[in-house]
N, CA, C and O atoms as a Maestro MAE file, in Angstrom:
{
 s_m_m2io_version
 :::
 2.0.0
}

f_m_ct {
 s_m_title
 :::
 protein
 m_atom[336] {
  # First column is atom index #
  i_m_mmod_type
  r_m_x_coord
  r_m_y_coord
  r_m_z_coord
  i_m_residue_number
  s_m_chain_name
  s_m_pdb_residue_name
  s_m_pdb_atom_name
  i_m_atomic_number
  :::
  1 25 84.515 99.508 80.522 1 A "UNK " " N  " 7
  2 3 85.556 98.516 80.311 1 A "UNK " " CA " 6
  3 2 86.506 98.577 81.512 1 A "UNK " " C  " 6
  4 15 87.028 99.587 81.984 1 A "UNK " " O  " 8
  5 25 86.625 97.373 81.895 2 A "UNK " " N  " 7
  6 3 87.618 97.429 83.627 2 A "UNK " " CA " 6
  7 2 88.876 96.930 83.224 2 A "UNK " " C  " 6
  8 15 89.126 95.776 82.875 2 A "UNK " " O  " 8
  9 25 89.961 98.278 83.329 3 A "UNK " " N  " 7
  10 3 91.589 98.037 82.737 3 A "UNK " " CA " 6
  11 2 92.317 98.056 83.974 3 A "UNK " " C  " 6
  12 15 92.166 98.887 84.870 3 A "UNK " " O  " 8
  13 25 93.240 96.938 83.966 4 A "UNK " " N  " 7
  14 3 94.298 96.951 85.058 4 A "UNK " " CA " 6
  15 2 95.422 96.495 84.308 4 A "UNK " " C  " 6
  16 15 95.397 96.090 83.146 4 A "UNK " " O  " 8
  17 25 96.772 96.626 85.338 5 A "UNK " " N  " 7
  18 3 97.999 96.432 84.545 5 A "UNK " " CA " 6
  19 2 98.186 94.342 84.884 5 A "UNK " " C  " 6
  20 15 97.835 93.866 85.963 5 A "UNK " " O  " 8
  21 25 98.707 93.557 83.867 6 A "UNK " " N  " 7
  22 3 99.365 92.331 83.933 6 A "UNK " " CA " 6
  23 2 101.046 92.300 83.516 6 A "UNK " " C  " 6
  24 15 101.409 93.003 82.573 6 A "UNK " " O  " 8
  25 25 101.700 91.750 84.001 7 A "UNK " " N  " 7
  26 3 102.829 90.907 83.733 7 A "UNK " " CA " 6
  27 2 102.403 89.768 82.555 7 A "UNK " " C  " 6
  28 15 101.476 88.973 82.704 7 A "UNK " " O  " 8
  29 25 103.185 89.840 81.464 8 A "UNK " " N  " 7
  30 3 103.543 88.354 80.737 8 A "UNK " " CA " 6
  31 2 104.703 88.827 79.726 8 A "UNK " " C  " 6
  32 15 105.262 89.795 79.209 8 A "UNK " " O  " 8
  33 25 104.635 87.020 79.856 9 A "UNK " " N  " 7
  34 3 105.881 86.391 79.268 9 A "UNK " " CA " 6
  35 2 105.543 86.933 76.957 9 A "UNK " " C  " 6
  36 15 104.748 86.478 76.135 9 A "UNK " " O  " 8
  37 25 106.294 87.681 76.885 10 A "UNK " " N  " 7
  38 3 105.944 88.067 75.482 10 A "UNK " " CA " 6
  39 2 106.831 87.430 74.549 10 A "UNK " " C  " 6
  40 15 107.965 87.194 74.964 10 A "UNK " " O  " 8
  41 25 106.477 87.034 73.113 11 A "UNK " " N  " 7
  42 3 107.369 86.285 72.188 11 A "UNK " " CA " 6
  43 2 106.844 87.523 71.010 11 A "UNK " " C  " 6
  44 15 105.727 88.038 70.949 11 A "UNK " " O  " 8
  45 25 108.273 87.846 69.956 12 A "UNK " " N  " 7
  46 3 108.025 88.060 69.111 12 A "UNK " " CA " 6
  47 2 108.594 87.611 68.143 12 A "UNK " " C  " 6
  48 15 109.786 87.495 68.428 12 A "UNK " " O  " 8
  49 25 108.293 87.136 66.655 13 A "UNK " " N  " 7
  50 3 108.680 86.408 65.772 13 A "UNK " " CA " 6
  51 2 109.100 85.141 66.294 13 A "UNK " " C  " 6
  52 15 110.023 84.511 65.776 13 A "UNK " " O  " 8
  53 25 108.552 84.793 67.159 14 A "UNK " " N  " 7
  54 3 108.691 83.486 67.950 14 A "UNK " " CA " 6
  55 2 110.052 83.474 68.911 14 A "UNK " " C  " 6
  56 15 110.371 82.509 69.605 14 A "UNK " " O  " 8
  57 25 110.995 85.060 68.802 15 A "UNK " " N  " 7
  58 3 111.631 84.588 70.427 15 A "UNK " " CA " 6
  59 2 111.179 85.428 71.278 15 A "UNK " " C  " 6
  60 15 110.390 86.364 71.147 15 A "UNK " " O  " 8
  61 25 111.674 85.072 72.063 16 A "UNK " " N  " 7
  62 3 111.076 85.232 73.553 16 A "UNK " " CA " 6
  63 2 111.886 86.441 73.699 16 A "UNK " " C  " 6
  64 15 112.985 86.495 73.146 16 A "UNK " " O  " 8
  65 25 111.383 87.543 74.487 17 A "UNK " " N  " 7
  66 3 111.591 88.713 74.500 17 A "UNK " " CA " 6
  67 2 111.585 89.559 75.983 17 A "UNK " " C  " 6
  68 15 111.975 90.678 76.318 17 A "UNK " " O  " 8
  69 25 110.668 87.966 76.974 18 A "UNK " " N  " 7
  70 3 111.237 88.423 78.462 18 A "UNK " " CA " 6
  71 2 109.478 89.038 78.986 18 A "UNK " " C  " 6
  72 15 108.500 89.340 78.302 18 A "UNK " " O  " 8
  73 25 109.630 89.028 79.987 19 A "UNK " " N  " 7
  74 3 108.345 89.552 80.610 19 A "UNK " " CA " 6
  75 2 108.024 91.407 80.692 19 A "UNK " " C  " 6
  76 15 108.709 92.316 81.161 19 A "UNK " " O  " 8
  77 25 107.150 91.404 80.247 20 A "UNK " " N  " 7
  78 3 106.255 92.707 79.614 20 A "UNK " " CA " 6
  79 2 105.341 92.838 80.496 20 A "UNK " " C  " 6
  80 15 104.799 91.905 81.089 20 A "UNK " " O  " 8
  81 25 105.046 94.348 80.678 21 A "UNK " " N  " 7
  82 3 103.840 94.906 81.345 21 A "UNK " " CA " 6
  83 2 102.892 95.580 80.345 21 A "UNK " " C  " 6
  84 15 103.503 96.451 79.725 21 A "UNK " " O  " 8
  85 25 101.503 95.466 79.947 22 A "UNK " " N  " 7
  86 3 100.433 95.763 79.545 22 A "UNK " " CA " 6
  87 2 99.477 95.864 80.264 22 A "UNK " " C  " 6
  88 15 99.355 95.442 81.414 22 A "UNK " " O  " 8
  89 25 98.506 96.609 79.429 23 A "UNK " " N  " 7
  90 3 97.277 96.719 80.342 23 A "UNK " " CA " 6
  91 2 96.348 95.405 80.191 23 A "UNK " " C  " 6
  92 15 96.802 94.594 79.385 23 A "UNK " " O  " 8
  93 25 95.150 95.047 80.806 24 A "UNK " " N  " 7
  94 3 94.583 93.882 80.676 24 A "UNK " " CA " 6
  95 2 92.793 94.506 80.727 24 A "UNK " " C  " 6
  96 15 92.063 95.157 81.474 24 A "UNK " " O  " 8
  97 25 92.742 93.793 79.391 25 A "UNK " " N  " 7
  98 3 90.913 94.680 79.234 25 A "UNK " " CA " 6
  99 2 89.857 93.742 79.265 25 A "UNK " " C  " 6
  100 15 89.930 92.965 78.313 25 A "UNK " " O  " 8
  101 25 89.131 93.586 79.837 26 A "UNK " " N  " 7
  102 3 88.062 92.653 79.683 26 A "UNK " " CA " 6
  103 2 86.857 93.260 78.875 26 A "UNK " " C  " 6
  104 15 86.225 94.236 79.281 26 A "UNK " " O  " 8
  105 25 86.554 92.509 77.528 27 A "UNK " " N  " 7
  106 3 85.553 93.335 76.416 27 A "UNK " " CA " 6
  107 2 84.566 91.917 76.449 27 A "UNK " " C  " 6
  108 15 84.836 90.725 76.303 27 A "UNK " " O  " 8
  109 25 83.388 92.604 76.693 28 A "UNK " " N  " 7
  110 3 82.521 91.652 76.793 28 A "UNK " " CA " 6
  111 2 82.347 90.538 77.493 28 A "UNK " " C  " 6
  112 15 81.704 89.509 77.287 28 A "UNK " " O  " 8
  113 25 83.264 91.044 78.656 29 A "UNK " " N  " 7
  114 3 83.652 89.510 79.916 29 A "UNK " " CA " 6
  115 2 85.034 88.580 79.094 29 A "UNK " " C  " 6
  116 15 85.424 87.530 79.604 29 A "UNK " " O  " 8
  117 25 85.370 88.865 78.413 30 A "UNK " " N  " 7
  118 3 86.626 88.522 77.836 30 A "UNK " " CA " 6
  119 2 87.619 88.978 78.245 30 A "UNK " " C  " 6
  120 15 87.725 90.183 78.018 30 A "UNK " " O  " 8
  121 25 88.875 88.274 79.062 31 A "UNK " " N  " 7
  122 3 89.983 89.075 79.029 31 A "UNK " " CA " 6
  123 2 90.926 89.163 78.036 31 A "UNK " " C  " 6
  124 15 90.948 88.246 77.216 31 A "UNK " " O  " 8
  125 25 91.985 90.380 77.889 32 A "UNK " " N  " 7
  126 3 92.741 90.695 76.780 32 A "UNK " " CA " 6
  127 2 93.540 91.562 77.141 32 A "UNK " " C  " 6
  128 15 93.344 92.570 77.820 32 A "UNK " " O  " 8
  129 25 95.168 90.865 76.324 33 A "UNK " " N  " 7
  130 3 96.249 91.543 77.040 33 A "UNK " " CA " 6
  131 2 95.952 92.842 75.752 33 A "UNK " " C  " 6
  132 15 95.529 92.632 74.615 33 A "UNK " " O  " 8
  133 25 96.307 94.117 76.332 34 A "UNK " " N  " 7
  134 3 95.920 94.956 75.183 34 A "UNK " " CA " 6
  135 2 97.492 95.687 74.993 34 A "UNK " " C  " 6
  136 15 97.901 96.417 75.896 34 A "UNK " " O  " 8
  137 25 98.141 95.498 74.046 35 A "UNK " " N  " 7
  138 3 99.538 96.376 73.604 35 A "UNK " " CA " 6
  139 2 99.447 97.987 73.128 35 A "UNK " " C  " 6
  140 15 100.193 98.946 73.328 35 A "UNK " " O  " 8
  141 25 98.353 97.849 72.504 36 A "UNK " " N  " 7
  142 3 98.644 99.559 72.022 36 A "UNK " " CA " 6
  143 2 96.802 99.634 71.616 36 A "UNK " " C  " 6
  144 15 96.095 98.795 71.058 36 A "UNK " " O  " 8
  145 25 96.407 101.237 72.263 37 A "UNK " " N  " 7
  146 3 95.566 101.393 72.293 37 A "UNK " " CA " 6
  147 2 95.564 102.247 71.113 37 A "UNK " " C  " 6
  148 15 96.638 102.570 70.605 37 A "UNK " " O  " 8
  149 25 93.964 102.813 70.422 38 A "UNK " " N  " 7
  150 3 93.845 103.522 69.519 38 A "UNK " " CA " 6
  151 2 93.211 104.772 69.867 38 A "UNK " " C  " 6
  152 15 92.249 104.628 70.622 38 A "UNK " " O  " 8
  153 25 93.434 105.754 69.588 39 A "UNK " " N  " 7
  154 3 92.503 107.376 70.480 39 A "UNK " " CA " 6
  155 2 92.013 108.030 69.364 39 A "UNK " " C  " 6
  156 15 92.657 108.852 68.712 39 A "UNK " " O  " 8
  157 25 90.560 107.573 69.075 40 A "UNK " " N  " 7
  158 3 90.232 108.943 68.173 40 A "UNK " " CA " 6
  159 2 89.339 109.517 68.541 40 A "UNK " " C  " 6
  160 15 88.575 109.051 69.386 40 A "UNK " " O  " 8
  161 25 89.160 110.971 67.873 41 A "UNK " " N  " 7
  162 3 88.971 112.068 68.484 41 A "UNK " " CA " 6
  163 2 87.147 112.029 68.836 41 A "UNK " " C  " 6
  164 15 86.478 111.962 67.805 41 A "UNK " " O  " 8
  165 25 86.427 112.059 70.003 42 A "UNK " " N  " 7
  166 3 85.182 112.013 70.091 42 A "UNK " " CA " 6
  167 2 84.736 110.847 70.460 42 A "UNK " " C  " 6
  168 15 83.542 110.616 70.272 42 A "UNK " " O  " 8
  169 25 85.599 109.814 71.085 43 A "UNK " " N  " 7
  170 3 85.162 108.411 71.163 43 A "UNK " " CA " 6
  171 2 86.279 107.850 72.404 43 A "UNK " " C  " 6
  172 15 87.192 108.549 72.841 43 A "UNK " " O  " 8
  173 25 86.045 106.738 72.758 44 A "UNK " " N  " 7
  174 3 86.677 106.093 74.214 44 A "UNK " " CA " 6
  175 2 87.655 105.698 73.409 44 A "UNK " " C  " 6
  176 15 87.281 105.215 72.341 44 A "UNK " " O  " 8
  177 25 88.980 105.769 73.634 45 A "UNK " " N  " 7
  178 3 90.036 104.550 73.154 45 A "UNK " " CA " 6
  179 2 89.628 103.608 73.302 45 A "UNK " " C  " 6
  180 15 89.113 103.315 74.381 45 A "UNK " " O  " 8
  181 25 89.705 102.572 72.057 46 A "UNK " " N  " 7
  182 3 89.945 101.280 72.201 46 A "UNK " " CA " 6
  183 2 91.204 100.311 71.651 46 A "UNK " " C  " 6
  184 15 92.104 100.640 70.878 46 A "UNK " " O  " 8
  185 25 91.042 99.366 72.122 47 A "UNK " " N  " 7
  186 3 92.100 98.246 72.470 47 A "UNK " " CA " 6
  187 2 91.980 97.681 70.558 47 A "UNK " " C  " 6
  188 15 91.235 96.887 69.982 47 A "UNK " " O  " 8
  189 25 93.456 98.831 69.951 48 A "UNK " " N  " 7
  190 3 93.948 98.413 68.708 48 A "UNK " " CA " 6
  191 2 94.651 96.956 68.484 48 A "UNK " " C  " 6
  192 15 94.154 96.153 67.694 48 A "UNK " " O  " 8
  193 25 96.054 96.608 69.359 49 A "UNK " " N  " 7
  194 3 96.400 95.194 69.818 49 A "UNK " " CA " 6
  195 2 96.254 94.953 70.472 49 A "UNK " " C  " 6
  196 15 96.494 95.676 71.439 49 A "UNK " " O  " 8
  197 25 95.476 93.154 70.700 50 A "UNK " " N  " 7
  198 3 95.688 92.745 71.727 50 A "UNK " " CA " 6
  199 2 95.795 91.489 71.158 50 A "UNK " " C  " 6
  200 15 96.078 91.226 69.989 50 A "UNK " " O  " 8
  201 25 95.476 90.504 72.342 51 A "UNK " " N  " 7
  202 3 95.279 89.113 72.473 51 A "UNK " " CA " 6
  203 2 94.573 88.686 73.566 51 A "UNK " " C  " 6
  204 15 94.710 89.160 74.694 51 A "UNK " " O  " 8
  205 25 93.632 87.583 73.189 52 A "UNK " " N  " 7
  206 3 92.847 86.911 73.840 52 A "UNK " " CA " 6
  207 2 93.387 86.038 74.914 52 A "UNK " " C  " 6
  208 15 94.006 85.111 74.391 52 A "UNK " " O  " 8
  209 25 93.397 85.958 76.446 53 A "UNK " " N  " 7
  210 3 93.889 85.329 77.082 53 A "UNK " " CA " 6
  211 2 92.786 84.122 77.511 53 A "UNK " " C  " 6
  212 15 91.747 84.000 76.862 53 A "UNK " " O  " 8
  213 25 93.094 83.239 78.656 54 A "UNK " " N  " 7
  214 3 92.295 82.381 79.085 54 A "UNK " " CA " 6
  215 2 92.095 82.534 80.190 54 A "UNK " " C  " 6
  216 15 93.031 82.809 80.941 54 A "UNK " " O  " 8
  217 25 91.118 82.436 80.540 55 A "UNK " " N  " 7
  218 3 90.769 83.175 82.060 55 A "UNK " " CA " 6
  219 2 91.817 82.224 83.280 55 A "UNK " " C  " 6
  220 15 92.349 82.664 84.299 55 A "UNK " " O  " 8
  221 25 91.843 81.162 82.861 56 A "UNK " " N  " 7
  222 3 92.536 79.911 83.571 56 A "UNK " " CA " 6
  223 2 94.039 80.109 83.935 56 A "UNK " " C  " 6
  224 15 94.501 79.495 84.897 56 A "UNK " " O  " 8
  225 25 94.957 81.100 83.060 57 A "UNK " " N  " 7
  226 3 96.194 81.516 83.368 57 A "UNK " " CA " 6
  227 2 96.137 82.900 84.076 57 A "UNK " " C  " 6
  228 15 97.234 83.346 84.411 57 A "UNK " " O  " 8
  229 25 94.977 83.699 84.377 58 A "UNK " " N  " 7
  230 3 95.376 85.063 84.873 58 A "UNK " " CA " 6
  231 2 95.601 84.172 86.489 58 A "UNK " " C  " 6
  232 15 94.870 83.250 86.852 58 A "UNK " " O  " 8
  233 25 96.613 84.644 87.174 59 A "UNK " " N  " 7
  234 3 97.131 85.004 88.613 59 A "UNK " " CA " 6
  235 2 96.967 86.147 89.252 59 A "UNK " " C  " 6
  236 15 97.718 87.053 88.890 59 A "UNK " " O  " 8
  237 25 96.141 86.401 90.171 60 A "UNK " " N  " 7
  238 3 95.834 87.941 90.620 60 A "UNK " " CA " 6
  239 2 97.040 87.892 92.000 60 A "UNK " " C  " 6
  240 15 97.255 87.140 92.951 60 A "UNK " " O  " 8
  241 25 97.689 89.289 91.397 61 A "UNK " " N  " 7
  242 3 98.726 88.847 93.081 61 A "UNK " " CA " 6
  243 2 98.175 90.104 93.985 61 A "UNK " " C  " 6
  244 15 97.254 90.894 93.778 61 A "UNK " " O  " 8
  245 25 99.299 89.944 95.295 62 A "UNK " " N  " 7
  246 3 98.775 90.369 96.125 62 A "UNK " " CA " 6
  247 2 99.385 91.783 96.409 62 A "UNK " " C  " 6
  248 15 100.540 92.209 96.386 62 A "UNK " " O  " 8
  249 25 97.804 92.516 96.768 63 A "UNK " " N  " 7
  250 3 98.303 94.645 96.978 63 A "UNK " " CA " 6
  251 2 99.701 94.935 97.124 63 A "UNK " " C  " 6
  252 15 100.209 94.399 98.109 63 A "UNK " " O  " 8
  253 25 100.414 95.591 96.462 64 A "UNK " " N  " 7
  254 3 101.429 96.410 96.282 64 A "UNK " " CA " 6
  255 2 100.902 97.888 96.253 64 A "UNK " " C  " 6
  256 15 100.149 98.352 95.397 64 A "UNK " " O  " 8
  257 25 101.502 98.645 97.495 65 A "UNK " " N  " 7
  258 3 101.350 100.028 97.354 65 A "UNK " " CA " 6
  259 2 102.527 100.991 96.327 65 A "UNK " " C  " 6
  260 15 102.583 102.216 96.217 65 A "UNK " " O  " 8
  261 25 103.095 100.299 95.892 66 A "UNK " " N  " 7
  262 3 104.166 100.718 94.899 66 A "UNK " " CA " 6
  263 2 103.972 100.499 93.367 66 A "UNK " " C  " 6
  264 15 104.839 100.965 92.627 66 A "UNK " " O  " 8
  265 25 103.157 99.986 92.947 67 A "UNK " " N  " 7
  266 3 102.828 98.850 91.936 67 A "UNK " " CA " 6
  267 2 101.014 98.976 91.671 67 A "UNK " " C  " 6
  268 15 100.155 98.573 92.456 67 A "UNK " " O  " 8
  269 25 100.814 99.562 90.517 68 A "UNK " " N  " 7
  270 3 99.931 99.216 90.371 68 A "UNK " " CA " 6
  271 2 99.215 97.684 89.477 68 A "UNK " " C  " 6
  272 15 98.048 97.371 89.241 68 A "UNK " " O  " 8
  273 25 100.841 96.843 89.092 69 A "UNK " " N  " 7
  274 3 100.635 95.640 88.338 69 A "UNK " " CA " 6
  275 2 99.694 94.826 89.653 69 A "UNK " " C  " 6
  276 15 100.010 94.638 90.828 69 A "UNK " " O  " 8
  277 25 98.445 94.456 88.905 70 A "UNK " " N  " 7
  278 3 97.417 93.291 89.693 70 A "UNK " " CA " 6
  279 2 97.672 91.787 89.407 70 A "UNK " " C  " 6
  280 15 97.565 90.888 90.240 70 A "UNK " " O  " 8
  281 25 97.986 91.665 88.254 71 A "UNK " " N  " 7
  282 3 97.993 90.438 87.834 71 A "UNK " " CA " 6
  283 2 99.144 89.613 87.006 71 A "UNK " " C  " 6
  284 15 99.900 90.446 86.506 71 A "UNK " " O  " 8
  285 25 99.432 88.667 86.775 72 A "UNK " " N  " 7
  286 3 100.608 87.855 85.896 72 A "UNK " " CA " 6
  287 2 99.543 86.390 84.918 72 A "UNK " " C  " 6
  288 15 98.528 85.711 85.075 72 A "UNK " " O  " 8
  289 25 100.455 86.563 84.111 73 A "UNK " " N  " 7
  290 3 99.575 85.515 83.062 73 A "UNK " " CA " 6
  291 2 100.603 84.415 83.169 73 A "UNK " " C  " 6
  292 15 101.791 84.659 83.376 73 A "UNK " " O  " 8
  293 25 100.192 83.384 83.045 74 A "UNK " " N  " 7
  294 3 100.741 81.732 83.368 74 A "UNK " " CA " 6
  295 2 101.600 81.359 82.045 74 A "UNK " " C  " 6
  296 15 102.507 80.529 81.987 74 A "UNK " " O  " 8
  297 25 101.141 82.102 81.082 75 A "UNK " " N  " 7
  298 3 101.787 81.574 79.755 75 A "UNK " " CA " 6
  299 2 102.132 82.806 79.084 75 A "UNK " " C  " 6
  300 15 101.764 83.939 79.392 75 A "UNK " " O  " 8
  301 25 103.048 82.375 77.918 76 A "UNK " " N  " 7
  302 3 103.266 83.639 76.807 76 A "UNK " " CA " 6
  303 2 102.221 83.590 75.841 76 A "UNK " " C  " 6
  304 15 101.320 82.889 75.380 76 A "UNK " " O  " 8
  305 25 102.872 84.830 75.759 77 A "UNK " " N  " 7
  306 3 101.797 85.001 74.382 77 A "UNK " " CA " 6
  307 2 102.295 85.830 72.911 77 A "UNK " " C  " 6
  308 15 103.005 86.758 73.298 77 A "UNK " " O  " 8
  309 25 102.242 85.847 72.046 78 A "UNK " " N  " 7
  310 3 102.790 86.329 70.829 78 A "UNK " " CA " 6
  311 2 102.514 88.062 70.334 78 A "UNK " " C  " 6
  312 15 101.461 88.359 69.771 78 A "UNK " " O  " 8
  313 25 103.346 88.879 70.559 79 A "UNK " " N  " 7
  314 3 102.843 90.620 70.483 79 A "UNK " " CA " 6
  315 2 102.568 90.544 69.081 79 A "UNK " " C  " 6
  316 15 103.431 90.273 68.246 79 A "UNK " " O  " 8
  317 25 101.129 90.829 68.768 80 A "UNK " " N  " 7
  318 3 100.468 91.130 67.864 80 A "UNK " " CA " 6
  319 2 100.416 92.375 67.003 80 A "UNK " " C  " 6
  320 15 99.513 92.722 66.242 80 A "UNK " " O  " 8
  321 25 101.799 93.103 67.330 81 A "UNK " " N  " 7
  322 3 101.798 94.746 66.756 81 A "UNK " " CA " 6
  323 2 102.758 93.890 65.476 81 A "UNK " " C  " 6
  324 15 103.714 93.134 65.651 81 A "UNK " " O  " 8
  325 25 102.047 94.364 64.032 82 A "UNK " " N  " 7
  326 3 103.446 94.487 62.598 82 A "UNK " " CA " 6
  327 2 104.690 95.328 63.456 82 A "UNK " " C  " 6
  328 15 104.981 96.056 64.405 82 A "UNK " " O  " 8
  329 25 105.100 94.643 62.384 83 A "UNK " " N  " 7
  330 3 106.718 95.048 62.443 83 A "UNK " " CA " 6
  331 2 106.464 96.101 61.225 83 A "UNK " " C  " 6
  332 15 105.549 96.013 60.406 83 A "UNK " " O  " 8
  333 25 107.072 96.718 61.255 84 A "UNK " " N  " 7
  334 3 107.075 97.966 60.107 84 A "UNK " " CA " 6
  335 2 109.041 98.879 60.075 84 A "UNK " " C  " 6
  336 15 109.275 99.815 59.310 84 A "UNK " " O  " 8
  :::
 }
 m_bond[335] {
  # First column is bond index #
  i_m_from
  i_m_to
  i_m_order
  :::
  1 1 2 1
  2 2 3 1
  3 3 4 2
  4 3 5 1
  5 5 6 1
  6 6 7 1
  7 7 8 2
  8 7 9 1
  9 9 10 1
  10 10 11 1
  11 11 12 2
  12 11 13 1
  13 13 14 1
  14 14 15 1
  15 15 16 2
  16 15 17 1
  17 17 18 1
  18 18 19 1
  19 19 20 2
  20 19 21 1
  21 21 22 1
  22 22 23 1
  23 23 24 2
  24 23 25 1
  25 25 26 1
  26 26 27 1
  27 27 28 2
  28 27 29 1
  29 29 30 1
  30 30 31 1
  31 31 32 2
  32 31 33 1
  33 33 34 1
  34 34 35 1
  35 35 36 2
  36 35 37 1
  37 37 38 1
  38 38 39 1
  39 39 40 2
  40 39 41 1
  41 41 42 1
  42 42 43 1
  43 43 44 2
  44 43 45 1
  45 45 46 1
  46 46 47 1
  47 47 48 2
  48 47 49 1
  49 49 50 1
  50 50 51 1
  51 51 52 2
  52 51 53 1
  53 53 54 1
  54 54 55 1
  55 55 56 2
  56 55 57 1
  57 57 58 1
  58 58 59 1
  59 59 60 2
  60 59 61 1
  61 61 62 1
  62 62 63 1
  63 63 64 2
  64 63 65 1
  65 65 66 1
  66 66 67 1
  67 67 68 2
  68 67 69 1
  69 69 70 1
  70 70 71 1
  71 71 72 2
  72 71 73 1
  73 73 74 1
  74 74 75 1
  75 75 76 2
  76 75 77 1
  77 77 78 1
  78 78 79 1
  79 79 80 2
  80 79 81 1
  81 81 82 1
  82 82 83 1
  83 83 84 2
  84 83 85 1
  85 85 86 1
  86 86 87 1
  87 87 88 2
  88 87 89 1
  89 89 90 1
  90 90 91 1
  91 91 92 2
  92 91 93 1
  93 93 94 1
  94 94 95 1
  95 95 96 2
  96 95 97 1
  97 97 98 1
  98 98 99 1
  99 99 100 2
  100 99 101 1
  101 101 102 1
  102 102 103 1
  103 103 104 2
  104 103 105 1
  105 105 106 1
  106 106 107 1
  107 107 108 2
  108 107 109 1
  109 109 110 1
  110 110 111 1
  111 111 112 2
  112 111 113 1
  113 113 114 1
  114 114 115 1
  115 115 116 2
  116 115 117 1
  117 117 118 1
  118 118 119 1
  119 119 120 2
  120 119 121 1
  121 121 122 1
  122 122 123 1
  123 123 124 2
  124 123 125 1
  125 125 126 1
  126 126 127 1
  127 127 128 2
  128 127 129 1
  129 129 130 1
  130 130 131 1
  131 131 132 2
  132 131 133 1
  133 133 134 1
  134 134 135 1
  135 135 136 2
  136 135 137 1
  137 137 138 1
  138 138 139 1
  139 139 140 2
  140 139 141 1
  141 141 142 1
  142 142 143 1
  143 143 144 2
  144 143 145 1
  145 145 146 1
  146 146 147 1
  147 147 148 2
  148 147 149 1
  149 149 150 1
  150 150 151 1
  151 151 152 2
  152 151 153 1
  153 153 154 1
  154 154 155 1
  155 155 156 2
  156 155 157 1
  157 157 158 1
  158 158 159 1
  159 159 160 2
  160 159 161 1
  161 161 162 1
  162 162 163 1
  163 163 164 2
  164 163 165 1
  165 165 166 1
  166 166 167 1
  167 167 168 2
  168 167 169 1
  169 169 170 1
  170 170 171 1
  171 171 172 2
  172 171 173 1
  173 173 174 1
  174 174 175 1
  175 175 176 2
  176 175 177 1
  177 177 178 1
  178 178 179 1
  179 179 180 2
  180 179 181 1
  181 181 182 1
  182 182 183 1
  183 183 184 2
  184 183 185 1
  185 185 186 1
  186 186 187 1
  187 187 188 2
  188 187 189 1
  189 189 190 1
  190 190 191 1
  191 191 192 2
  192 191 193 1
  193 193 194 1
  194 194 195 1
  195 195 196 2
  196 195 197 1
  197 197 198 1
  198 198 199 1
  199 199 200 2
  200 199 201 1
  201 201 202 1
  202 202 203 1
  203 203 204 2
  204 203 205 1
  205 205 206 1
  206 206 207 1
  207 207 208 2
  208 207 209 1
  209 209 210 1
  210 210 211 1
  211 211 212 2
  212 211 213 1
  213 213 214 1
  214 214 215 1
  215 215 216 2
  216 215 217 1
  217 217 218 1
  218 218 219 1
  219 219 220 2
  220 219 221 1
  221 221 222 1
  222 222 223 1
  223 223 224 2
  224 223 225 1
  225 225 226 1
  226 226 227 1
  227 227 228 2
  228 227 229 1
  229 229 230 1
  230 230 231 1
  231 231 232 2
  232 231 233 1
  233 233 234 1
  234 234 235 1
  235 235 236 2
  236 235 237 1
  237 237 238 1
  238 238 239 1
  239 239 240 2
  240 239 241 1
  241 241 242 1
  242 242 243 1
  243 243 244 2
  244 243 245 1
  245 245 246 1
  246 246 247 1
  247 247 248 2
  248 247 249 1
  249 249 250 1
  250 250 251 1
  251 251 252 2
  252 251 253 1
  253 253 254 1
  254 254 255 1
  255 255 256 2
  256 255 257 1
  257 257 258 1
  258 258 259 1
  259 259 260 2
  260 259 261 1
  261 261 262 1
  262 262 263 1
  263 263 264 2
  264 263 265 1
  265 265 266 1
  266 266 267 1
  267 267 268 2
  268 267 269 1
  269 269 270 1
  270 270 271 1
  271 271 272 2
  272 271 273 1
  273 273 274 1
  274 274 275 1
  275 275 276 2
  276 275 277 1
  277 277 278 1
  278 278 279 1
  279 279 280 2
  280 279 281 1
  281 281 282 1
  282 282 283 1
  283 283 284 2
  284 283 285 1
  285 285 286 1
  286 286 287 1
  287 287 288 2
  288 287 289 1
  289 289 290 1
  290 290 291 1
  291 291 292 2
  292 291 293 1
  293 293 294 1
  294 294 295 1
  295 295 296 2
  296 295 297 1
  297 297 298 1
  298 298 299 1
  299 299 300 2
  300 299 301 1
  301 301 302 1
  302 302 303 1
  303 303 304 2
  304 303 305 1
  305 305 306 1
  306 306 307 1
  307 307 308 2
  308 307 309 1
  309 309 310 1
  310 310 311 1
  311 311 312 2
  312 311 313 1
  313 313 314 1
  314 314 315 1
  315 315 316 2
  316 315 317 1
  317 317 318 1
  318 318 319 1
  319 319 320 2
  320 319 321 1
  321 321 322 1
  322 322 323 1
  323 323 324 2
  324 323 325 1
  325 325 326 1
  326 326 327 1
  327 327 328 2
  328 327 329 1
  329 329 330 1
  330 330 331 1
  331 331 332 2
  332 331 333 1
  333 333 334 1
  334 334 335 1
  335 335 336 2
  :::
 }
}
């Protein structure tokens, strides 16, 4: 699974909450902003929240030796973690 960091615009309970850094997972040639991963014991983490992006909004920017953020998403998207 090929993980790099994205920028986006995040909403929760529908307000806007400002631009967020996550990791970005592509599962099955799918990309996906992933919020919180899951680790259990004997197995690869996988991507507990996420959301499905569109390949059409990722922006790949350009090398930062300070920064490992690669990419920015064109649109928001809604953080998929409960509230508890």
């Amino acid at each position: 699974m090929e993980i790099s960091k994205i920028r986006i615009l995040v909403t929760r309970a529908g307000e806007m909450q400002g631009p967020t850094i996550v990791d970005l997972a592509y599962v099955d040639g799918i990309p996906y902003a992933v919020f919180e991963w899951e680790n259990k014991e004997g197995s690869d983490p996988f991507p507990l929240y996420k959301v499905r992006l569109d390949p059409r909004g990722l922006m790949q920017l350009p090398p930062n030796e300070n920064s490992n953020l690669k990419y920015q998403y064109r649109l928001s998207v809604e953080d998929p973690r409960p509230f508890f």
